[in-house]
Phi, psi and omega in degrees: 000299175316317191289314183289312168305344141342271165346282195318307179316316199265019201243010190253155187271359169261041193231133224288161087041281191275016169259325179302285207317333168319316176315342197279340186237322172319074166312347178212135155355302176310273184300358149267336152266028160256340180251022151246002142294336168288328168265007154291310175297302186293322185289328214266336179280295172346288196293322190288315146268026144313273183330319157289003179263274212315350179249329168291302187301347188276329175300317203267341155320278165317299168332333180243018151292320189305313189306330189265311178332315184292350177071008205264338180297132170268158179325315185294307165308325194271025178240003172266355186265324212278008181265337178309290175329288198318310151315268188314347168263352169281321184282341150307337186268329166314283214284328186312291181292000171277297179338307191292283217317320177297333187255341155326315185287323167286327163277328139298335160285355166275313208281309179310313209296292212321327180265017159270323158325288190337295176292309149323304170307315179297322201301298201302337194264341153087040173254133172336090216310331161298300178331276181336295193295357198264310200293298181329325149228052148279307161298337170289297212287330187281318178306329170301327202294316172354277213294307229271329183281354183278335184301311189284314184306335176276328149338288194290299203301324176291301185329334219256342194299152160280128185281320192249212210261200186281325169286317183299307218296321200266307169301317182279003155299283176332310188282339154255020161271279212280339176102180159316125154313137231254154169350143157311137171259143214306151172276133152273133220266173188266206192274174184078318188269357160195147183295176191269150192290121189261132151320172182265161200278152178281155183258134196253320181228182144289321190282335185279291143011286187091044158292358180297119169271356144359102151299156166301153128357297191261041167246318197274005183258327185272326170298343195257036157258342163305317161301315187291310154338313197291306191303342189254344160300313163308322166295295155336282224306301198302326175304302182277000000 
């Protein structure tokens, strides 16, 4: 009983290719989750050396983002390098979209093993096949909902696709390589009309200054003949 409602489940078109095919040879339940644990196992391998193209390609990507960055390329060369980049993000995007599909096809196929358990577990529990048929197509329906949001995701995803042309596409490389364009820079006045501007020296200490108003030993040896002099003008001047 179970295995044809089974049937039935795996006979709706949001359900992948290579999991119906499994029915042609599955004879029990049991043998249709060994064989969508093996095409999980397979899809999942898939996805994993996907993922090692998408990482050679993203390395040999940066390099030649470096290559346009050092700004040293003449022109002809840096818009043949900025076509490489353009190549090498298409070909990511190509394996980006084989990935999803592999891991879309795994997550419905996680989702079948659980409700073939499921049903297996009511059947063994001896609950009523009108029940079974209400949860069953409770599962039809989640599968539509599936469908109808994979549907959208694709939607977005053609909408989301590149419009424009080839020059513009090769300047929006360019402009996201190099950034933002960076401020003008201050005018200078030029060389010769005036020396360069030296900052003031930092003040480090009190003692480096020679703020001591104390005089020194030899500041009070050169002053005191000046005292004396002064004192003896002062004398005179009152004698006369």
């Amino acid at each position: 009983m179970i295995m044809e409602k089974i049937r039935h489940l795996f006979g709706r078109k949001e359900v992948p290719k290579d999991a119906r095919d499994l029915l042609t040879d599955a004879k029990s339940p049991r043998e249709l989750l060994r064989g969508l644990d093996e095409l999980i196992t397979r899809n999942e391998m898939e996805v994993n050396a996907i993922n090692r193209e998408i990482e050679a390609l993203e390395e040999v990507e940066l390099k030649e983002v470096d290559r346009v960055r050092e700004g040293t390329l003449p022109e002809r060369s840096k818009n043949n390098v900025l076509r490489r980049i353009q190549r090498l993000r298409k070909q990511m995007d190509n394996l980006e979209e084989r990935q999803r599909i592999y891991n879309r096809n795994i997550n419905l196929q996680i989702h079948l093993v659980g409700r073939i358990q499921a049903l297996e577990a009511m059947e063994m529990r001896g609950i009523d096949e009108t029940a079974i048929d209400s949860i069953l197509h409770t599962y039809e329906e989640e599968l539509c909902s599936y469908q109808d949001a994979l549907d959208t995701e694709d939607i977005l995803v053609s909408e989301l696709g590149p419009t424009l042309d080839d020059s513009d596409q090769l300047s929006d490389i360019e402009a996201e390589i190099l950034g933002p364009p960076s401020s003008a820079p201050t005018a200078v006045d030029p060389p010769g009309d005036e020396g360069p501007v030296e900052s003031a020296p930092a003040v480090e200490s009190r003692d480096d200054l020679n703020l001591n108003f104390e005089p020194s030993s030899s500041d009070a040896r050169t002053a005191e003949p000046v005292s004396a002099a002064h004192s003896a003008d002062s004398a005179s001047g009152e004698v006369g």
